[in-house]
MMTF fields as JSON, N, C-alpha, C and O atoms, coordinates in Angstrom:
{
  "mmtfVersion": "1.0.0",
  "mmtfProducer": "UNKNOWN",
  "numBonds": 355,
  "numAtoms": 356,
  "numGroups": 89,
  "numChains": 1,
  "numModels": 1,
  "chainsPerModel": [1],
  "groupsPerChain": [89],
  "chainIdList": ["A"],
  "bondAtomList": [4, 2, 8, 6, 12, 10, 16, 14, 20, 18, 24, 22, 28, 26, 32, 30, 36, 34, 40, 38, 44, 42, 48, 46, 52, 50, 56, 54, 60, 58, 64, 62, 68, 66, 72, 70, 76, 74, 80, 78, 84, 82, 88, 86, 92, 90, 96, 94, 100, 98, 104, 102, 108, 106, 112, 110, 116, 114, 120, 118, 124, 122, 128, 126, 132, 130, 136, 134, 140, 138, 144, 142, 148, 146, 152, 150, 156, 154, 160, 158, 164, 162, 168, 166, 172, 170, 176, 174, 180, 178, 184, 182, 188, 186, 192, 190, 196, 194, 200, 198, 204, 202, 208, 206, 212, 210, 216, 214, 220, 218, 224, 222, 228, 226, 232, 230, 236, 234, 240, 238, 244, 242, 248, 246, 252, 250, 256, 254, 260, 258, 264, 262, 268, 266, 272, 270, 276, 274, 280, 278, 284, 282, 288, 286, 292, 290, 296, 294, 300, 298, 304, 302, 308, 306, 312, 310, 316, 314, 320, 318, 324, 322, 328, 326, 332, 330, 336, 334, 340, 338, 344, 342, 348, 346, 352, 350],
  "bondOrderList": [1, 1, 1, 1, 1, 1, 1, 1, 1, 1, 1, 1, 1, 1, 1, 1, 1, 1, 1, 1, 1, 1, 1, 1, 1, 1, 1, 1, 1, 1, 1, 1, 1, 1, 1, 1, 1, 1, 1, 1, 1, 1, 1, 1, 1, 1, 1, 1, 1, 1, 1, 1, 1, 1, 1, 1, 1, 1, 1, 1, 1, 1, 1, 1, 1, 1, 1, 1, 1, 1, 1, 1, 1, 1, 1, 1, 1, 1, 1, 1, 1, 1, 1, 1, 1, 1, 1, 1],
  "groupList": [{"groupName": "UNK", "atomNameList": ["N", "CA", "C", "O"], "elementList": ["N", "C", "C", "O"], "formalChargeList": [0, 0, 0, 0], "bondAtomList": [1, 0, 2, 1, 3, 2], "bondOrderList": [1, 1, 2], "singleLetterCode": "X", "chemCompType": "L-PEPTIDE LINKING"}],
  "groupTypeList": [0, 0, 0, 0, 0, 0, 0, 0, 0, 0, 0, 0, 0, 0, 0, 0, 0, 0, 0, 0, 0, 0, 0, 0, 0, 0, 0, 0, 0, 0, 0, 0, 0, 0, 0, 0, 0, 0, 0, 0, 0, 0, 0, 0, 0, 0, 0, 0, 0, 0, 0, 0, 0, 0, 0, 0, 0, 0, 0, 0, 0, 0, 0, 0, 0, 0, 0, 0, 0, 0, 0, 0, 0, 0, 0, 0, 0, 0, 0, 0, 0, 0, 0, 0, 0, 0, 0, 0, 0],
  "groupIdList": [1, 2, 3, 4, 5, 6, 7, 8, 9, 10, 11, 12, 13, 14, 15, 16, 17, 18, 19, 20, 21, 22, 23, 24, 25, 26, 27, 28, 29, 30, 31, 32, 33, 34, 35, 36, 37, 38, 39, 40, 41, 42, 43, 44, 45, 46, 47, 48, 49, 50, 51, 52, 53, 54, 55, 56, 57, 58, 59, 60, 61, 62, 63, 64, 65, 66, 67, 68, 69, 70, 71, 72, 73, 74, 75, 76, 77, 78, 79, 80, 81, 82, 83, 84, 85, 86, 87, 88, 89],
  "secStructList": [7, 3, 3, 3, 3, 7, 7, 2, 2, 2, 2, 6, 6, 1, 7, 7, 7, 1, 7, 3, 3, 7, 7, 1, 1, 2, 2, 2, 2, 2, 2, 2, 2, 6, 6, 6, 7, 4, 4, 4, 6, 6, 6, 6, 5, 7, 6, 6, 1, 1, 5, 7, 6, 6, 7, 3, 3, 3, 3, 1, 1, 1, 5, 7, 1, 7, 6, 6, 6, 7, 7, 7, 7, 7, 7, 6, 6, 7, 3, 3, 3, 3, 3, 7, 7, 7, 7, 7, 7],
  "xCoordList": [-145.844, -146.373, -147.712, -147.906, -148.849, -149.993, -149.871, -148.833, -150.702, -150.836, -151.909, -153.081, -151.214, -152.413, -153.116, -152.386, -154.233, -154.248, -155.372, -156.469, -155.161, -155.715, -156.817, -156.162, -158.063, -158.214, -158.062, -158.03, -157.976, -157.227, -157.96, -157.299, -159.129, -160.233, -159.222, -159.045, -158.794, -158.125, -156.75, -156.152, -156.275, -154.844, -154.708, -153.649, -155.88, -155.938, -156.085, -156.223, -156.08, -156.099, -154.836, -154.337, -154.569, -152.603, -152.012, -152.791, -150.915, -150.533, -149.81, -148.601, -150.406, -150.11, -150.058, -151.178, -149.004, -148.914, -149.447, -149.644, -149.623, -150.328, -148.781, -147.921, -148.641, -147.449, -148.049, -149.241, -146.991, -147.058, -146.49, -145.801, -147.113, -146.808, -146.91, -147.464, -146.07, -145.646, -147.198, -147.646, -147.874, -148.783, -149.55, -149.781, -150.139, -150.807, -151.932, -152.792, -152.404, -154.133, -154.06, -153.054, -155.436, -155.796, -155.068, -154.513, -155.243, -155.089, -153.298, -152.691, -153.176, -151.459, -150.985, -150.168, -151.341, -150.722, -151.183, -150.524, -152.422, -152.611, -151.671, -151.43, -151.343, -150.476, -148.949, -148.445, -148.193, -147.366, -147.12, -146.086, -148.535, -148.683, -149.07, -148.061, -149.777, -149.513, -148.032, -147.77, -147.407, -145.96, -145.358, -144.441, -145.61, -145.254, -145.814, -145.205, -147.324, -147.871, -148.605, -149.737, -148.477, -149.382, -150.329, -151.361, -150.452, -151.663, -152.968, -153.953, -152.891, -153.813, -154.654, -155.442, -154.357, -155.057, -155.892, -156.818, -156.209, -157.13, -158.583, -159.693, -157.828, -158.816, -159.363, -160.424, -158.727, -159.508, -159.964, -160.47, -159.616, -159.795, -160.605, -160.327, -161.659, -162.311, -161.355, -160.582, -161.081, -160.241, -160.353, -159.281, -161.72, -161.396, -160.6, -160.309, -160.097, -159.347, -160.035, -159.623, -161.465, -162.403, -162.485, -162.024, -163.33, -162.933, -164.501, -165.661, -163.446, -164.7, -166.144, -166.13, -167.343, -168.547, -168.703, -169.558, -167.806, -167.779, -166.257, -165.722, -165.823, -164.803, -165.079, -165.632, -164.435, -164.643, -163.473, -162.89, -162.842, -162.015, -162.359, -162.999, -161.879, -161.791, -160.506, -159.352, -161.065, -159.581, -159.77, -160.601, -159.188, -159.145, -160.806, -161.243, -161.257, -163.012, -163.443, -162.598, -164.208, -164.624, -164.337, -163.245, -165.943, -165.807, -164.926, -165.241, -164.006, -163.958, -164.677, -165.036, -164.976, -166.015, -165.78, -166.712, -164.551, -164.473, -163.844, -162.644, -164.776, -164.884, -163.921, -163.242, -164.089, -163.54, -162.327, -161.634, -161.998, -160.42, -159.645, -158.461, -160.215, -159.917, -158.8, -157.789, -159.349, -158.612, -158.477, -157.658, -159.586, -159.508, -158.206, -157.559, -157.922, -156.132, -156.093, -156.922, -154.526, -154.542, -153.381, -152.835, -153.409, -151.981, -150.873, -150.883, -149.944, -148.582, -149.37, -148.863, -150.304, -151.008, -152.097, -152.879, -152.232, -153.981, -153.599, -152.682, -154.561, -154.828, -155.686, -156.721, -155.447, -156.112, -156.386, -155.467, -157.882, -158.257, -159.112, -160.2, -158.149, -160.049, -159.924, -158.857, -161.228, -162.04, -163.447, -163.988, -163.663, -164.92, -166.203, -166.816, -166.831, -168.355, -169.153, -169.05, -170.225, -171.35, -172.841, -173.635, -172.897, -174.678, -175.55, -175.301, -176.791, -177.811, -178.787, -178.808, -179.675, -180.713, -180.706, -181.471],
  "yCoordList": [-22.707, -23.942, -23.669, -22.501, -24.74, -24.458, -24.25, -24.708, -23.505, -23.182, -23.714, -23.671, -24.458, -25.311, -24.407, -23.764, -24.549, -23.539, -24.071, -24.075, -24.531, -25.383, -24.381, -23.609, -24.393, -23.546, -23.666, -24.751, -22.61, -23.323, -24.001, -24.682, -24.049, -25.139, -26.743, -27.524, -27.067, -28.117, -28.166, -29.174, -27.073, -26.916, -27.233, -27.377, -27.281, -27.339, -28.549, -28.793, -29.852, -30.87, -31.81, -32.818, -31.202, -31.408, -30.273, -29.321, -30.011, -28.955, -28.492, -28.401, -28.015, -28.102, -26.713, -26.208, -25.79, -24.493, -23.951, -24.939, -23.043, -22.636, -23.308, -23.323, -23.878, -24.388, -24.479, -24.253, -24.903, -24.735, -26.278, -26.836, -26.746, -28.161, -28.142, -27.316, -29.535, -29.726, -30.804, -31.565, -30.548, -31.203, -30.752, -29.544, -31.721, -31.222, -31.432, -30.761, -32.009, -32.381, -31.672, -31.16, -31.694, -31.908, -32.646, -32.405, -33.87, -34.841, -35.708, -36.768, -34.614, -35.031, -34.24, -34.783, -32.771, -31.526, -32.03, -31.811, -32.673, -33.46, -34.642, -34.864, -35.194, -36.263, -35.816, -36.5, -34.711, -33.862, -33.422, -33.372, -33.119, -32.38, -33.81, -33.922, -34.628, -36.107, -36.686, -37.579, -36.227, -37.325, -36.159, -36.59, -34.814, -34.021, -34.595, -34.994, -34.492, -34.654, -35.642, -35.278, -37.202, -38.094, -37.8, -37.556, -37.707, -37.421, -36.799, -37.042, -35.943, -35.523, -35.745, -34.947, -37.168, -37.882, -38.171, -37.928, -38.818, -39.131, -38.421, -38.68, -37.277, -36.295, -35.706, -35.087, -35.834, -35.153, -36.086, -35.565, -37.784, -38.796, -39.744, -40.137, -40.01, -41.444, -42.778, -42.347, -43.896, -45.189, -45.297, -45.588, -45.151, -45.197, -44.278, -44.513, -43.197, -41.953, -40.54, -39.383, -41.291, -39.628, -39.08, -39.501, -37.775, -36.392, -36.912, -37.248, -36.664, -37.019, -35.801, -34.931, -36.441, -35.802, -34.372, -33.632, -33.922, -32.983, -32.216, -31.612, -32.394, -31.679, -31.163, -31.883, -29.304, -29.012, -28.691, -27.864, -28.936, -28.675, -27.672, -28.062, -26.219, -25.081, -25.116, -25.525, -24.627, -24.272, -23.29, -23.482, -22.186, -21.228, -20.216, -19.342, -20.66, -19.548, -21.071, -21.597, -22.242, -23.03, -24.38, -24.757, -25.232, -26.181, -27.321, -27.509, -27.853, -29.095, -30.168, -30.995, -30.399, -31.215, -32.914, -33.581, -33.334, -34.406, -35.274, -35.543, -35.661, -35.336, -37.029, -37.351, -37.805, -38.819, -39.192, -39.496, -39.134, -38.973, -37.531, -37.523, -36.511, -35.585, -35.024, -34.343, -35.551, -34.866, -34.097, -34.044, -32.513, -31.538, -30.822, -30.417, -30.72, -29.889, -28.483, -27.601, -28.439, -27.562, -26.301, -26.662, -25.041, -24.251, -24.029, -24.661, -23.346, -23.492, -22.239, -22.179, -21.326, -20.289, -20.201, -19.252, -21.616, -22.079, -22.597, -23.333, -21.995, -22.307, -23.083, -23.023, -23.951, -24.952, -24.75, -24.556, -24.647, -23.895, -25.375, -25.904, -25.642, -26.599, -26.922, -27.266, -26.904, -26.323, -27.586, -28.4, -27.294, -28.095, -27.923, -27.559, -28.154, -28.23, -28.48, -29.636, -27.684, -27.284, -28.056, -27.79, -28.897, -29.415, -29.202, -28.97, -29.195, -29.087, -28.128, -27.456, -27.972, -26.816, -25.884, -24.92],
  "zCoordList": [-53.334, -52.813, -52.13, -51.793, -51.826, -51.197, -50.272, -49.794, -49.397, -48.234, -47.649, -48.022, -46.266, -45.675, -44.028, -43.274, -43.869, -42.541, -41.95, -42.509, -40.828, -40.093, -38.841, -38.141, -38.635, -37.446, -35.976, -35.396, -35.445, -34.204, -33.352, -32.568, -33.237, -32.648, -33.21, -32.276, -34.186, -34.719, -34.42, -34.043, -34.596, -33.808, -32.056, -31.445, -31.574, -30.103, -29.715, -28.516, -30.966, -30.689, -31.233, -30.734, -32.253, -33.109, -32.822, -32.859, -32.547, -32.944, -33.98, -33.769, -35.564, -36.549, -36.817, -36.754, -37.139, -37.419, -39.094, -39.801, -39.592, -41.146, -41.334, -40.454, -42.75, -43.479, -44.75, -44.958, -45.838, -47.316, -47.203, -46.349, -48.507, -48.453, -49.972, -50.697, -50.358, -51.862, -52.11, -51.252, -53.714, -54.2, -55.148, -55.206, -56.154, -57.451, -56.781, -57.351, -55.862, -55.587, -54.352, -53.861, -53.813, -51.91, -51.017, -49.945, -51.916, -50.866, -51.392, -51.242, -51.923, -52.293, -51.314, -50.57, -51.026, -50.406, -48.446, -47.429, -48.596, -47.379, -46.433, -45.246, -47.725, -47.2, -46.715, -45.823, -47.253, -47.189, -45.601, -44.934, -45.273, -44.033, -43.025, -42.328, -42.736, -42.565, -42.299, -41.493, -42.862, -43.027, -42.126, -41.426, -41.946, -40.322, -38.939, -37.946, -39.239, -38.186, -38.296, -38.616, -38.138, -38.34, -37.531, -38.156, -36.326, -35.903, -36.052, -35.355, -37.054, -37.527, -38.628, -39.135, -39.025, -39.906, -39.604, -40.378, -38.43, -37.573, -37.758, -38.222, -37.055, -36.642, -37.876, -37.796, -39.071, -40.328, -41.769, -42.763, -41.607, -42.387, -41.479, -40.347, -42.24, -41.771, -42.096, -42.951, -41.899, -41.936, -42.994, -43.525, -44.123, -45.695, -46.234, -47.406, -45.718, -46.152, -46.601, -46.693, -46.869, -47.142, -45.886, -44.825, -46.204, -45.163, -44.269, -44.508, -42.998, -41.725, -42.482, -43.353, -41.47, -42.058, -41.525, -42.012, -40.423, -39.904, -39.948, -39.018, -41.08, -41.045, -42.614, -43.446, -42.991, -44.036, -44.69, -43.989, -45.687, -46.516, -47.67, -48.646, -47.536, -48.03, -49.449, -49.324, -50.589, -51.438, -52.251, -53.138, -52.206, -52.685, -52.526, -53.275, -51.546, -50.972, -51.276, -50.552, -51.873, -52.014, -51.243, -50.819, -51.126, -50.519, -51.63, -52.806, -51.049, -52.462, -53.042, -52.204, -54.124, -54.894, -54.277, -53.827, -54.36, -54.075, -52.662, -52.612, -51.563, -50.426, -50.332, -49.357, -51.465, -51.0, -50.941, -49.97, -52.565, -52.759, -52.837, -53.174, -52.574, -52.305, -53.538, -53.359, -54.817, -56.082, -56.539, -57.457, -55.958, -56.549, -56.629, -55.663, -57.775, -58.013, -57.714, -57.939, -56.949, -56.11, -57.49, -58.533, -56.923, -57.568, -56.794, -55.738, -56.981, -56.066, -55.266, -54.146, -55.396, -54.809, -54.461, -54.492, -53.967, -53.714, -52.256, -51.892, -51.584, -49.579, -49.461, -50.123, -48.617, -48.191, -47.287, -46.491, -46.748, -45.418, -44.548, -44.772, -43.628, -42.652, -41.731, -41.223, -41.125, -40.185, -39.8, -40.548, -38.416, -38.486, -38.546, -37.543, -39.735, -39.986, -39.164, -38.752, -38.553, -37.968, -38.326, -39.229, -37.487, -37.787, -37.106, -35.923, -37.529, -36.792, -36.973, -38.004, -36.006, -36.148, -34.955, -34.92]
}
């Protein structure tokens, strides 16, 4: 199953431990982890459901392509890593 892993800068605001969650997509294996911890939808979905502008979603070393619906398909051995994105100069 995927592995989801949250950093703890994000954990310090849910408290969501690394877990494996059932899903063919991102944002299938997302919702998985959601239906644990609603609260952390919040903090990592804008109200349309795409990924806040400062949050990054990692899968397998890569950023994911599709930031909105979050379709990129996941493997039963693919990590889902995220973390919050850095702006500025």
């Amino acid at each position: 199953m995927p592995r989801v892993v949250l950093t703890q800068n994000l954990r310090r605001h849910v408290d969501v431990s690394e877990c494996t969650a059932e899903g063919t997509s991102v944002a299938e294996c997302l919702e998985n982890v959601f239906s644990r911890h609603p609260k952390l939808r919040s903090y990592l979905l804008e109200d349309t459901g795409a990924v806040r502008q400062h949050i990054a979603i990692i899968l397998d070393g890569e950023p994911i392509r599709d930031r909105t619906a979050m379709s990129d398909p996941v493997t039963h051995a693919s990590e889902i890593f995220v973390l919050q994105a850095l702006s500025g100069g």
